[in-house]
Biopython code that builds the backbone (N, CA, C, O; Angstrom):
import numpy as np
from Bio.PDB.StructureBuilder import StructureBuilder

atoms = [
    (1, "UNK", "N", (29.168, -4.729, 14.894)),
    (1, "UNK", "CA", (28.543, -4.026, 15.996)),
    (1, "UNK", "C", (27.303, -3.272, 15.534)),
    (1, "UNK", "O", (26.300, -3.427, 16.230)),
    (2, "UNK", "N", (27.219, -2.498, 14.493)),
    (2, "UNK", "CA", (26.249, -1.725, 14.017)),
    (2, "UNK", "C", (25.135, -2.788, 13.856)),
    (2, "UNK", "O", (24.224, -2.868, 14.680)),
    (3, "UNK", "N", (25.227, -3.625, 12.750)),
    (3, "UNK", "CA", (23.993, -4.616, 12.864)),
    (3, "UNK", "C", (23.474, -5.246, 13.920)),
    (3, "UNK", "O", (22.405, -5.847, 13.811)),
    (4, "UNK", "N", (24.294, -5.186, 15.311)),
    (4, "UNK", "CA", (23.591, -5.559, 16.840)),
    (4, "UNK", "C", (23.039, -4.453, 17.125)),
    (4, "UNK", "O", (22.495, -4.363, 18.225)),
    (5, "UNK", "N", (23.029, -3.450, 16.325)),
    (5, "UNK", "CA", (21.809, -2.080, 16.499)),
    (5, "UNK", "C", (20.497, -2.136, 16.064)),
    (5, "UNK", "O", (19.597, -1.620, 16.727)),
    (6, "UNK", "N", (20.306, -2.675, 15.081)),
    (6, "UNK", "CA", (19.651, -2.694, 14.420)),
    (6, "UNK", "C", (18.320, -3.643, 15.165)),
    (6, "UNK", "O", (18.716, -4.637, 15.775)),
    (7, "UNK", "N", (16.776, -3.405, 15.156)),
    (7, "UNK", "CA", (15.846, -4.209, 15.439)),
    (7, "UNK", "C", (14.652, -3.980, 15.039)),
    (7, "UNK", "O", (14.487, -2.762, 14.967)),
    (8, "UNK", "N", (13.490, -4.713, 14.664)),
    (8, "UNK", "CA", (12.129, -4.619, 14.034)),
    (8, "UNK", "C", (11.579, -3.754, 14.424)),
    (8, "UNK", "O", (11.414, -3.430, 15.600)),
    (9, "UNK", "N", (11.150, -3.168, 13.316)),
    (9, "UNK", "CA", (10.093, -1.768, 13.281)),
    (9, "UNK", "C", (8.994, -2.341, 12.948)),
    (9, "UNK", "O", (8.261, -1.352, 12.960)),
    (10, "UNK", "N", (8.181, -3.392, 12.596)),
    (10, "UNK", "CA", (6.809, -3.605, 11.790)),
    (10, "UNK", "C", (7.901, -4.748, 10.792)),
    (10, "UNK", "O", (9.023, -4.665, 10.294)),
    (11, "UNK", "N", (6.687, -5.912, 10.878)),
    (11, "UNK", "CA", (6.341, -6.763, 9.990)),
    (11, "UNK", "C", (5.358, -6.529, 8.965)),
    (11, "UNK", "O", (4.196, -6.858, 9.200)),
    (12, "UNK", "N", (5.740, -5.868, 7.568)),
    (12, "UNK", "CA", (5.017, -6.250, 6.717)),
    (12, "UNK", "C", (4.410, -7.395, 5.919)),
    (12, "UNK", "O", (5.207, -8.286, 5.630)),
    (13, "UNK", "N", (3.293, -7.529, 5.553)),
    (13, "UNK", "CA", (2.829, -9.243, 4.939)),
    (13, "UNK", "C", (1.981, -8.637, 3.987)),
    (13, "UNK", "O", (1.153, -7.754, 4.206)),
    (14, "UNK", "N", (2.363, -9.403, 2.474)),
    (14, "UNK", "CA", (1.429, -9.244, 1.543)),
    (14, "UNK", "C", (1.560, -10.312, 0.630)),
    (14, "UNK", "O", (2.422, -11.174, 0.800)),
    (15, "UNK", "N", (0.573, -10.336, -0.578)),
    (15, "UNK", "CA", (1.214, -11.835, -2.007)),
    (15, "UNK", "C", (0.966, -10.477, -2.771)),
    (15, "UNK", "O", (0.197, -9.562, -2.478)),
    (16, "UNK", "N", (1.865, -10.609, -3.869)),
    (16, "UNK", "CA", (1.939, -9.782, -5.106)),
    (16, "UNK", "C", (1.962, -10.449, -6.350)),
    (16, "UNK", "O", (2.586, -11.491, -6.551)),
    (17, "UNK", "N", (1.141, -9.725, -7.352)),
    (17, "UNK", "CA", (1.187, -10.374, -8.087)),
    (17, "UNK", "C", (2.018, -9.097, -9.692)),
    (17, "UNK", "O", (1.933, -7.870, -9.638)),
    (18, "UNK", "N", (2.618, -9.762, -10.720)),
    (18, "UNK", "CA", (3.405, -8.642, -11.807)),
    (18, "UNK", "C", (3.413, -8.964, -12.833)),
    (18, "UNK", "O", (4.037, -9.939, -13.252)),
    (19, "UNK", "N", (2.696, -8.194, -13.509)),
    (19, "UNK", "CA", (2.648, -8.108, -14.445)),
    (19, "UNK", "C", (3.279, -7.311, -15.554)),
    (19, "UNK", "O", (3.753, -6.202, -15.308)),
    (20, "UNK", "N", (3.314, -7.968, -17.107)),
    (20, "UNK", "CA", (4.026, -6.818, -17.698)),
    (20, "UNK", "C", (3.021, -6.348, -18.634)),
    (20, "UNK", "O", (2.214, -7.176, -19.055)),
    (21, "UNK", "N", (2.926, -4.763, -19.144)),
    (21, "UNK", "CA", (2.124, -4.758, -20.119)),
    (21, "UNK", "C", (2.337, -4.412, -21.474)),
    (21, "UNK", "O", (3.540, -4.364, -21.731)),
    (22, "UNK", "N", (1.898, -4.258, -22.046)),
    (22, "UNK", "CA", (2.361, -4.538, -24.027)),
    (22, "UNK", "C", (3.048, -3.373, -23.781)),
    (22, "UNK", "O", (4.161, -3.628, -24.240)),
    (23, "UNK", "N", (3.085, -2.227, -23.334)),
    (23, "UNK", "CA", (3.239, -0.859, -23.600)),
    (23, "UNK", "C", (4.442, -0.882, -22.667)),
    (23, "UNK", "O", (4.472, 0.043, -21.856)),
    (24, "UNK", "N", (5.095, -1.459, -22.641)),
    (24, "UNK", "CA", (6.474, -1.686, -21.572)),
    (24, "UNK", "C", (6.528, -1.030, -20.425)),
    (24, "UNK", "O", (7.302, -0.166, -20.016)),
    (25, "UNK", "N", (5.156, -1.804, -19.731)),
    (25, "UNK", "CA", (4.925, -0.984, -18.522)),
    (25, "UNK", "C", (4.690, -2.283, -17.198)),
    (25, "UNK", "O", (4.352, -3.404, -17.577)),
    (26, "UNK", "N", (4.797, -2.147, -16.409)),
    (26, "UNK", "CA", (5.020, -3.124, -14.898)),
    (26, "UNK", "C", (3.858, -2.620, -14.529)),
    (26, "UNK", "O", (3.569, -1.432, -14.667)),
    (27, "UNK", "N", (3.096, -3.504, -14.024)),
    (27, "UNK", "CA", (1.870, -3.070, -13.078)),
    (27, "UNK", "C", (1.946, -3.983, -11.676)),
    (27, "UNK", "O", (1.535, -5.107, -11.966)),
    (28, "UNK", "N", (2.276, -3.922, -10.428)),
    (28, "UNK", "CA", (1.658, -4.986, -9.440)),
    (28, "UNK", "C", (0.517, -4.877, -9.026)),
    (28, "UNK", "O", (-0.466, -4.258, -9.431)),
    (29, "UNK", "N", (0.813, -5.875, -7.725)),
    (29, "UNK", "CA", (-1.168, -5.897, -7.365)),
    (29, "UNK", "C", (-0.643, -6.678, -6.302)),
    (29, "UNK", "O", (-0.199, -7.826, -6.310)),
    (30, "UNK", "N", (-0.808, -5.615, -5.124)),
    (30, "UNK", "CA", (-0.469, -6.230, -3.942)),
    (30, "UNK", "C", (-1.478, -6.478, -2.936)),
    (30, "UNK", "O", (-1.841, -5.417, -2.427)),
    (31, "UNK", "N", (-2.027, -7.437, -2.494)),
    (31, "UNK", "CA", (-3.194, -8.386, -1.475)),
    (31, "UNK", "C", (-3.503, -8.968, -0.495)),
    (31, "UNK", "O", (-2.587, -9.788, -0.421)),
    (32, "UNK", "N", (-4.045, -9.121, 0.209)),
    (32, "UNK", "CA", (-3.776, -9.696, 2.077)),
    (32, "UNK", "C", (-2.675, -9.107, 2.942)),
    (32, "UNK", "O", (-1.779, -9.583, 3.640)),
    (33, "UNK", "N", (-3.142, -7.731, 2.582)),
    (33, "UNK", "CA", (-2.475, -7.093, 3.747)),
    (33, "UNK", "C", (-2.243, -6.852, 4.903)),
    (33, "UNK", "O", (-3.240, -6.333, 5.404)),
    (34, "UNK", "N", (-1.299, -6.974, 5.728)),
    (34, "UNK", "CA", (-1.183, -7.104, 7.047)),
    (34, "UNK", "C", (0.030, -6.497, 7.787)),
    (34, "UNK", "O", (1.084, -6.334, 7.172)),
    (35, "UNK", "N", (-0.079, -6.181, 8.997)),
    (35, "UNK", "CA", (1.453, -5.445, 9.455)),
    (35, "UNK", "C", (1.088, -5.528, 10.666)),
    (35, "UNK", "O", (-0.002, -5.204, 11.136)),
    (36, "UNK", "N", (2.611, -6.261, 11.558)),
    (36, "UNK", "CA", (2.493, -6.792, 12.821)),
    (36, "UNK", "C", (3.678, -5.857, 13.442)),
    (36, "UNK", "O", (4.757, -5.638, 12.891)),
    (37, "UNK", "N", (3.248, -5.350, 14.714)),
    (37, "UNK", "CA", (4.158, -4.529, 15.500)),
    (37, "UNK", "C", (5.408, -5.386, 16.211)),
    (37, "UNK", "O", (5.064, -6.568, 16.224)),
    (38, "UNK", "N", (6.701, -5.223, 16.792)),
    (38, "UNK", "CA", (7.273, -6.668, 17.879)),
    (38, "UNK", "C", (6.043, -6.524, 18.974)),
    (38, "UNK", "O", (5.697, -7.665, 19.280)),
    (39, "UNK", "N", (5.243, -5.514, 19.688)),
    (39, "UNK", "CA", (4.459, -6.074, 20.775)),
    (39, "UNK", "C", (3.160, -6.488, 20.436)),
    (39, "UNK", "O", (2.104, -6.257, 21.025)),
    (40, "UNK", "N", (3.413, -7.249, 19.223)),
    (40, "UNK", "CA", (2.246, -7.747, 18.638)),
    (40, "UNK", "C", (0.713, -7.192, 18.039)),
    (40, "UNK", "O", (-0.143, -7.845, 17.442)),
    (41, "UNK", "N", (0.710, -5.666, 18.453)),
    (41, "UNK", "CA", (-0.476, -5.179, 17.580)),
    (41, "UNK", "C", (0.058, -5.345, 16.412)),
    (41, "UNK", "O", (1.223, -5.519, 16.058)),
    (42, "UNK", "N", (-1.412, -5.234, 15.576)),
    (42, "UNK", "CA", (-1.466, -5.919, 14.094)),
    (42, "UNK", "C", (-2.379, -4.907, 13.607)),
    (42, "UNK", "O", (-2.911, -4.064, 14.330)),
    (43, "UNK", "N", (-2.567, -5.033, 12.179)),
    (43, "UNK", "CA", (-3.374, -4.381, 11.351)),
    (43, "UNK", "C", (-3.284, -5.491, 10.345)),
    (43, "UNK", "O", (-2.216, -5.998, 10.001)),
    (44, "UNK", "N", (-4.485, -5.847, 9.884)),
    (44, "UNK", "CA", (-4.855, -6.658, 8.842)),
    (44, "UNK", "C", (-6.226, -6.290, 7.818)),
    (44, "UNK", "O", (-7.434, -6.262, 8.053)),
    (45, "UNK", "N", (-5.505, -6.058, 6.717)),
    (45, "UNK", "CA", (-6.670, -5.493, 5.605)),
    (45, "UNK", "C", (-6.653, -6.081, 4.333)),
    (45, "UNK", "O", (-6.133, -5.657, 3.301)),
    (46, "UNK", "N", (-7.495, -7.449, 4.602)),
    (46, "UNK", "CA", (-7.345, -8.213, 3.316)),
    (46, "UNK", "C", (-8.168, -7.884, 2.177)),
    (46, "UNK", "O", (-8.000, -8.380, 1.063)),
    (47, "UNK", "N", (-9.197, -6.912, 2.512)),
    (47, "UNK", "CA", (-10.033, -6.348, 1.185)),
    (47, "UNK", "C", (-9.805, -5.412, 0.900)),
    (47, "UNK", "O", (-10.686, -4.674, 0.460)),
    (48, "UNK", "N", (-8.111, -4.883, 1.058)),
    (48, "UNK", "CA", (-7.640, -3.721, 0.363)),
    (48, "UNK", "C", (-6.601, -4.278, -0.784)),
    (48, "UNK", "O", (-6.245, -5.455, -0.723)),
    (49, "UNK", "N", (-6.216, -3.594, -1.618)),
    (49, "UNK", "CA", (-5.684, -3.973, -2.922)),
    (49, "UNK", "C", (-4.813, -3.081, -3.073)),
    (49, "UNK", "O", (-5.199, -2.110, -2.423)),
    (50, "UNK", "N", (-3.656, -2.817, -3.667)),
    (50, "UNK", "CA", (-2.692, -1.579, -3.946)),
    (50, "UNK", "C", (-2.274, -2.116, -5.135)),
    (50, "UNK", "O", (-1.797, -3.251, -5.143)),
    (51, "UNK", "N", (-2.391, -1.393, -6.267)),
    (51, "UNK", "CA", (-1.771, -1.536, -7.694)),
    (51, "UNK", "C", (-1.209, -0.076, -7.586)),
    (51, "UNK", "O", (-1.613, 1.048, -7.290)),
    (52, "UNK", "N", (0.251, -0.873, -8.093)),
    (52, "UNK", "CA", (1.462, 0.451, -8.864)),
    (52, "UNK", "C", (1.444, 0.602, -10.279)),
    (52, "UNK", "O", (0.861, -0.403, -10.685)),
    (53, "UNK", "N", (1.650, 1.058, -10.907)),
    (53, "UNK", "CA", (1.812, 1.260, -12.160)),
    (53, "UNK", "C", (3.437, 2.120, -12.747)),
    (53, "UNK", "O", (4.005, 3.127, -12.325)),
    (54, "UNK", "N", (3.719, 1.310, -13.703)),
    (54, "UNK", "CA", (5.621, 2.359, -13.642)),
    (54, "UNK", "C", (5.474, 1.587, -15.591)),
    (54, "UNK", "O", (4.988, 0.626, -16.186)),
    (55, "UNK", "N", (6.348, 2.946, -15.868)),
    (55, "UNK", "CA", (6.881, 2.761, -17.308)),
    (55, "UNK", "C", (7.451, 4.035, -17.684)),
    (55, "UNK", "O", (7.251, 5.068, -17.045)),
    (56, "UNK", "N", (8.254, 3.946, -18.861)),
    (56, "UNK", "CA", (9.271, 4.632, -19.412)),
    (56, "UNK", "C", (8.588, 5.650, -19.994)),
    (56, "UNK", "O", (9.191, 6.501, -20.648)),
    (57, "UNK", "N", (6.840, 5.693, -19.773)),
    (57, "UNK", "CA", (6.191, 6.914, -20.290)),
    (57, "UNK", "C", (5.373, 7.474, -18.935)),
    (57, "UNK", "O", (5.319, 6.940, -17.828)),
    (58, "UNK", "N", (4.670, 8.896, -19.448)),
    (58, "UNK", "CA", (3.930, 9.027, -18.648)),
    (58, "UNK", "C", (2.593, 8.716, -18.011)),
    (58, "UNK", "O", (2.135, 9.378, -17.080)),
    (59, "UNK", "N", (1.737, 7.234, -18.792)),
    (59, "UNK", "CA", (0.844, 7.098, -18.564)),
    (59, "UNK", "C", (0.611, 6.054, -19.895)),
    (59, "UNK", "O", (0.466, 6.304, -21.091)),
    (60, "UNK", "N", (0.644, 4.566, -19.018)),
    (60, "UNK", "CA", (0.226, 3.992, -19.664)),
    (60, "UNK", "C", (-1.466, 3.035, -19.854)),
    (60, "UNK", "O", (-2.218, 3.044, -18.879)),
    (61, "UNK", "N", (-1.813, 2.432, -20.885)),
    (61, "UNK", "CA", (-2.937, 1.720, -21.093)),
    (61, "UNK", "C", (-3.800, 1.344, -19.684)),
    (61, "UNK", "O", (-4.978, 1.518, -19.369)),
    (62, "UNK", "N", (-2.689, 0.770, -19.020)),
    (62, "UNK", "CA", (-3.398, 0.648, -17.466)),
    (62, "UNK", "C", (-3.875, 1.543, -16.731)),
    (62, "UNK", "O", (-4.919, 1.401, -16.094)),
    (63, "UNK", "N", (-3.141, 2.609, -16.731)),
    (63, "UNK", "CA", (-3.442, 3.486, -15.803)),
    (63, "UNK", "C", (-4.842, 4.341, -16.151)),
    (63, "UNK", "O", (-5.649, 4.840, -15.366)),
    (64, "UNK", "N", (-4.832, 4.324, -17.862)),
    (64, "UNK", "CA", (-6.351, 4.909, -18.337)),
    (64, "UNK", "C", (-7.067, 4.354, -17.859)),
    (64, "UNK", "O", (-8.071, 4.840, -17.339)),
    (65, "UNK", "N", (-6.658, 2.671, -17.892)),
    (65, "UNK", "CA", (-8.126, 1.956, -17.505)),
    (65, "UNK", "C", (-8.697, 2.531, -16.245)),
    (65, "UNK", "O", (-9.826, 2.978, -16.042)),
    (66, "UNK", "N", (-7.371, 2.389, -15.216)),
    (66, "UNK", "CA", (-7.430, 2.634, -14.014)),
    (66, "UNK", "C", (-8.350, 3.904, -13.924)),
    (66, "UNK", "O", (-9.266, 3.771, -13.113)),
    (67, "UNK", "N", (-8.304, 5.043, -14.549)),
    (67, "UNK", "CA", (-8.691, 6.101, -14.549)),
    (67, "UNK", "C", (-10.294, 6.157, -14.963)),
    (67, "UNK", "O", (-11.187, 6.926, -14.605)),
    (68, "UNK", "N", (-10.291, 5.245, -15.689)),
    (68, "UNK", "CA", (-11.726, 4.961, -16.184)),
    (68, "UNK", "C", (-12.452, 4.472, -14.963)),
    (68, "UNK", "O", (-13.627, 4.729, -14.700)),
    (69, "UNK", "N", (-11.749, 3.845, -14.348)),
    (69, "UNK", "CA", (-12.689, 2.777, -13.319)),
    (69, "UNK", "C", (-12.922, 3.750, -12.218)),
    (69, "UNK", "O", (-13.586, 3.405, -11.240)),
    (70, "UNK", "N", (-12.330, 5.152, -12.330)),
    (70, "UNK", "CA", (-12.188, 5.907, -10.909)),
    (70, "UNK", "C", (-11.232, 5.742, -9.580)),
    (70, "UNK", "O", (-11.363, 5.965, -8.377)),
    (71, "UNK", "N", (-10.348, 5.304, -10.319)),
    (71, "UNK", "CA", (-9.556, 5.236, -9.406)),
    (71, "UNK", "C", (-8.395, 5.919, -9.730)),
    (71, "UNK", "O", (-8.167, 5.796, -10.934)),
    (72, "UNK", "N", (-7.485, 6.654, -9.096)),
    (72, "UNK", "CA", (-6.783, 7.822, -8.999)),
    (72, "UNK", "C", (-5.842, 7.508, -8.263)),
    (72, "UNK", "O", (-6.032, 6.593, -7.461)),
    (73, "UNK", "N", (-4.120, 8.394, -8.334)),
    (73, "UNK", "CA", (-3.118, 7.857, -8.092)),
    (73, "UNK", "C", (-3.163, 8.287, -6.873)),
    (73, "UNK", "O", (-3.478, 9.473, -6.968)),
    (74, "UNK", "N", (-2.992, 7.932, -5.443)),
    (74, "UNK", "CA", (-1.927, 8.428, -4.437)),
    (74, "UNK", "C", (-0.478, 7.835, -4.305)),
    (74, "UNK", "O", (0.017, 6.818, -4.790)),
    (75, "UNK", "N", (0.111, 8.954, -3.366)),
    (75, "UNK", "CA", (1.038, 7.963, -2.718)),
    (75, "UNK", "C", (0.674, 7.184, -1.470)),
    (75, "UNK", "O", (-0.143, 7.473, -0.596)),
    (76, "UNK", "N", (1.410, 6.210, -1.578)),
    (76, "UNK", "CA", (1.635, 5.192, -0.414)),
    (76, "UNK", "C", (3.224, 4.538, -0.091)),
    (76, "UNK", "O", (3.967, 4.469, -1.070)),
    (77, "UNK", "N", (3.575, 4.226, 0.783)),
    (77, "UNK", "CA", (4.517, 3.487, 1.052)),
    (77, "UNK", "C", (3.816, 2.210, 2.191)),
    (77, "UNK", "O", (3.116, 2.712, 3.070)),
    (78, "UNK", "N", (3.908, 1.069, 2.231)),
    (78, "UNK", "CA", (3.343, 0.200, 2.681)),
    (78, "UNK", "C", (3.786, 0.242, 4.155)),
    (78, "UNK", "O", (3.054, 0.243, 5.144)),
    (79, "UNK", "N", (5.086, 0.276, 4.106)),
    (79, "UNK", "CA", (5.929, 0.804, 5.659)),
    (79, "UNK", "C", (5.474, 1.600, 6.463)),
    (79, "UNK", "O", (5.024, 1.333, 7.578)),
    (80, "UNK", "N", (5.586, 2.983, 5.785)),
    (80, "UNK", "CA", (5.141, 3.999, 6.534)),
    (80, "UNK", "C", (3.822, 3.973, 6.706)),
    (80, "UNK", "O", (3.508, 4.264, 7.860)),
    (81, "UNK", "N", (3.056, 3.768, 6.097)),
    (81, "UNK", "CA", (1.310, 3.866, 6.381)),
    (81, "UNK", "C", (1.278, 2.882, 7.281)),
    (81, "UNK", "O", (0.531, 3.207, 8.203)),
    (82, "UNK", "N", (1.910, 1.464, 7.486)),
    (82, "UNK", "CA", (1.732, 0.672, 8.238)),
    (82, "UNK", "C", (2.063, 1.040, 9.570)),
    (82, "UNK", "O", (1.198, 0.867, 10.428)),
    (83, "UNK", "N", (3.131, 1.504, 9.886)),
    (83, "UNK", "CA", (3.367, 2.077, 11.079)),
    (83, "UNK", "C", (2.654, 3.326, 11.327)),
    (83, "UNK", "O", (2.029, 3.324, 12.388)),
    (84, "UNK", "N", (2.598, 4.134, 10.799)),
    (84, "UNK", "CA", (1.335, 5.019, 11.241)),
    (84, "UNK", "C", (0.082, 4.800, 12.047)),
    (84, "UNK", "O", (-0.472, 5.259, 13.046)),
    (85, "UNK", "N", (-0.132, 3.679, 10.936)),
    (85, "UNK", "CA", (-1.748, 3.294, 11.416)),
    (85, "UNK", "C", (-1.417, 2.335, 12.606)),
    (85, "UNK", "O", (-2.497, 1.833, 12.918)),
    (86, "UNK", "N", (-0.488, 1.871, 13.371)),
    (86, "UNK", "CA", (-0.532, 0.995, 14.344)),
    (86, "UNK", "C", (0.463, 2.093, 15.649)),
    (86, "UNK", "O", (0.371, 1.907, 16.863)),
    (87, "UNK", "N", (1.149, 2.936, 15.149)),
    (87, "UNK", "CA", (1.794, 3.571, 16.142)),
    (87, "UNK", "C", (0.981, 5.088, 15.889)),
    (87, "UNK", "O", (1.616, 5.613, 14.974)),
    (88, "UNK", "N", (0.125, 5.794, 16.201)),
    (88, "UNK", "CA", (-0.204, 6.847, 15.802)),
    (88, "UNK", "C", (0.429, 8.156, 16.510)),
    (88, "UNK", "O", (0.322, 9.318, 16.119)),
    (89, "UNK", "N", (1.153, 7.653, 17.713)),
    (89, "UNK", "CA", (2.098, 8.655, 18.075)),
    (89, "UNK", "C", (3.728, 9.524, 16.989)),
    (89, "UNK", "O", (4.501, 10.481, 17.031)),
    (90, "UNK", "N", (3.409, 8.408, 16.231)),
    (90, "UNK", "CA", (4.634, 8.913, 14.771)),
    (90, "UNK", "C", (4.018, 9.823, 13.962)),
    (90, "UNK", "O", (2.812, 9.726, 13.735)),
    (91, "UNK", "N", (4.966, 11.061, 13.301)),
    (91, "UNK", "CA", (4.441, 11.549, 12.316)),
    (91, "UNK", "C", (3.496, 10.889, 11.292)),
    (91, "UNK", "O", (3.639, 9.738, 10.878)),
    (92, "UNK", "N", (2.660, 11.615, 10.980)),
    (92, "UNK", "CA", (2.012, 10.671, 9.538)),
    (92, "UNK", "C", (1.006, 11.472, 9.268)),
    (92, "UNK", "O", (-0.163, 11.149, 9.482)),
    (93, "UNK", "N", (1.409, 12.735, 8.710)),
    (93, "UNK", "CA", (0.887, 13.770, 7.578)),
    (93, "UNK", "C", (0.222, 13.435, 6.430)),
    (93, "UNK", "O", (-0.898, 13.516, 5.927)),
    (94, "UNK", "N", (1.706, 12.889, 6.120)),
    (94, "UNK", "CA", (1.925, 12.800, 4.546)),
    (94, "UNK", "C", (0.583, 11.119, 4.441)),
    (94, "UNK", "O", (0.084, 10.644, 3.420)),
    (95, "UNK", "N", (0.498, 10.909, 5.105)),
    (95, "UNK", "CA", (-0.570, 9.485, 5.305)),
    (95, "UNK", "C", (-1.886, 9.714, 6.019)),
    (95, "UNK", "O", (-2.577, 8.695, 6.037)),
    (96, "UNK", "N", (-2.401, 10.721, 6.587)),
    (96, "UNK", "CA", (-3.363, 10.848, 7.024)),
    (96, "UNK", "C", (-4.789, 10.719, 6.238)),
    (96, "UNK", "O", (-5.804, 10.305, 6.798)),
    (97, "UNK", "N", (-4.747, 11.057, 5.099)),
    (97, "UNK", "CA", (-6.045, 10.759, 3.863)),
    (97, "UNK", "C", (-6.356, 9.301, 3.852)),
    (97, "UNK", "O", (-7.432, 8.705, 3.861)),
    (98, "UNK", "N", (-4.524, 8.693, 3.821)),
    (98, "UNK", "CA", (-5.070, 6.733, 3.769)),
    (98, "UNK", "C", (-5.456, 6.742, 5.111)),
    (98, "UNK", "O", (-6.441, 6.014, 4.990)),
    (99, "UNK", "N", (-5.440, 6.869, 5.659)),
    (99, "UNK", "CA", (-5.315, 6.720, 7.147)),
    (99, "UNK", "C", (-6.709, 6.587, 7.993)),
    (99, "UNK", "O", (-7.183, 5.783, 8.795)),
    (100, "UNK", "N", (-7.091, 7.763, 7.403)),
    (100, "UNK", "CA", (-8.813, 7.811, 7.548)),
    (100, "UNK", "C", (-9.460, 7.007, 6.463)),
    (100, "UNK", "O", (-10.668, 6.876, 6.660)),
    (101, "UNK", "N", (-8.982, 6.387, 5.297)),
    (101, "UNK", "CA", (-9.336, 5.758, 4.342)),
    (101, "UNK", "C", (-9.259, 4.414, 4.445)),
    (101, "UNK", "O", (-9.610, 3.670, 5.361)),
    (102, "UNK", "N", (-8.581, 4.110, 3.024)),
    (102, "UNK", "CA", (-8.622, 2.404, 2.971)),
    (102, "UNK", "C", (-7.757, 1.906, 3.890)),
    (102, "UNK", "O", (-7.643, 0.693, 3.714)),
    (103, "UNK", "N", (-6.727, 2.525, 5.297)),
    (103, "UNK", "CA", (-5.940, 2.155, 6.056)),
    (103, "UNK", "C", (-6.886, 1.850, 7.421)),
    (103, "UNK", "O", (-6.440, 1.984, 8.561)),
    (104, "UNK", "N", (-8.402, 1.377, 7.090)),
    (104, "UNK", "CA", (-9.261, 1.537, 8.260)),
    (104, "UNK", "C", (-9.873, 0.181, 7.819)),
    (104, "UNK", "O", (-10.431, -0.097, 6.758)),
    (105, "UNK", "N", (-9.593, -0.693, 9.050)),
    (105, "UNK", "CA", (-10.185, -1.849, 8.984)),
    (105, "UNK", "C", (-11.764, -1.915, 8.249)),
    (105, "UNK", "O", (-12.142, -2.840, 7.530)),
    (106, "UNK", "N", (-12.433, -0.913, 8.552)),
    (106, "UNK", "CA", (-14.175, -0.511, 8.081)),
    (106, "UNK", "C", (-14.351, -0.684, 6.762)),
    (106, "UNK", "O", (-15.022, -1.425, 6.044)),
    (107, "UNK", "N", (-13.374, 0.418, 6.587)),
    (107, "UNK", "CA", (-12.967, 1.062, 4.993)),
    (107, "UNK", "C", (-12.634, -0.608, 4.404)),
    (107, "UNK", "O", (-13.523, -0.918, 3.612)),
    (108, "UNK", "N", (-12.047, -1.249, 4.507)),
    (108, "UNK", "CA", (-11.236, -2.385, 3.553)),
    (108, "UNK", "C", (-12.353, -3.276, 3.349)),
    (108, "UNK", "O", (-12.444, -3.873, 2.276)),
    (109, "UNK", "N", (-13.164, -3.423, 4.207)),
    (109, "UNK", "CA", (-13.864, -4.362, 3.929)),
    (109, "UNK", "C", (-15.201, -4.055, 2.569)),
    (109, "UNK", "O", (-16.134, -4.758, 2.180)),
    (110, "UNK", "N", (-14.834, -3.029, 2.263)),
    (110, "UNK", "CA", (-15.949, -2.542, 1.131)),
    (110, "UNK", "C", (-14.846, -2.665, -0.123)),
    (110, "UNK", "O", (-13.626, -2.643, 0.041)),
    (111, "UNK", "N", (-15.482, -2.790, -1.318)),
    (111, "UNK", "CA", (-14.066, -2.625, -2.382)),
    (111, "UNK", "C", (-13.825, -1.231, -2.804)),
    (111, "UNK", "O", (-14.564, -0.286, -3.078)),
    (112, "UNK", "N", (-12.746, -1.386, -2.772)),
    (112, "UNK", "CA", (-11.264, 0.251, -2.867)),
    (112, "UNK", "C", (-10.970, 0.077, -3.833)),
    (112, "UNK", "O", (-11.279, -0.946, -4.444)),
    (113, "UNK", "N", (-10.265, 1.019, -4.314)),
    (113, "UNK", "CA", (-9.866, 1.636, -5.702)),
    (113, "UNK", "C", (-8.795, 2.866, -5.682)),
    (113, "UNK", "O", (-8.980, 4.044, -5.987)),
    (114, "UNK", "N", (-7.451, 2.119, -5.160)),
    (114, "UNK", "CA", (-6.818, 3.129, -4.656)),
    (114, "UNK", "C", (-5.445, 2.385, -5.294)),
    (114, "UNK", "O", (-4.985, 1.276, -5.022)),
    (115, "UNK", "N", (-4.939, 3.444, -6.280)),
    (115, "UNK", "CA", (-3.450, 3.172, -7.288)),
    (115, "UNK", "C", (-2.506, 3.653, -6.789)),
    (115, "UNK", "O", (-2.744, 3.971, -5.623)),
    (116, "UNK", "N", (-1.724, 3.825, -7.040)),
    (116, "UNK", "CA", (-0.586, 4.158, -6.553)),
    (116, "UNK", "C", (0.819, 4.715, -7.775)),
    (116, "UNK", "O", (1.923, 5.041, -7.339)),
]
sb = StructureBuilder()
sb.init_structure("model")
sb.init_model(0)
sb.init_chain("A")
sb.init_seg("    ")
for serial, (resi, resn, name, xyz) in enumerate(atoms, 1):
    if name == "N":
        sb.init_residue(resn, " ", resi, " ")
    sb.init_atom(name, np.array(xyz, "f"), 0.0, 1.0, " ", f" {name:<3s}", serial, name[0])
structure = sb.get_structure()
């Protein structure tokens, strides 16, 4: 019965790509972003990019690079920013910086530099 409760909040769509790095660290790199509502509004931002970075330290080789290149950590959750930016009647505080940012069709189409 409970799972006949249950129904779509947002279709997320992306390709990822993972890497590992010498320094026993995971980096992705997530691309062709997109998020479809059930009444069919959409958001699609294929010239935005989201790299994570994770390891058993506090800061690895990548993330210097990353740091070198100017690009700087936020948070994101792909979910929540996605629904934000297509339902704007939902909270979304904690997302309002992406929001006005690389979560703006305008914004994506220039290249971003936004880690995670």
């Amino acid at each position: 019965e409970r799972a006949d409760d249950l129904h779509v909040a947002i279709t997320t769509r992306y390709r990822r790509a993972t890497l590992l790095a010498p320094d026993d660290g995971r980096i992705t790199i997530d691309t062709d972003l997109s998020w479809m509502l059930p009444d069919g509004r959409s958001l699609d931002l294929p010239g935005l990019v989201i790299v994570e970075t994770k390891s058993r330290s506090a800061a690895t080789d990548v993330d210097r690079l990353l740091w070198r290149a100017r690009c700087r950590p936020q948070p994101v959750s792909k979910f929540a920013t996605g629904l934000a930016a297509l339902r704007p009647e939902l909270p979304h505080n904690r997302w309002a910086r992406l929001l006005r940012g690389p979560f703006t069709p305008e914004t994506s189409k220039e290249q971003l530099c936004a880690a995670v």
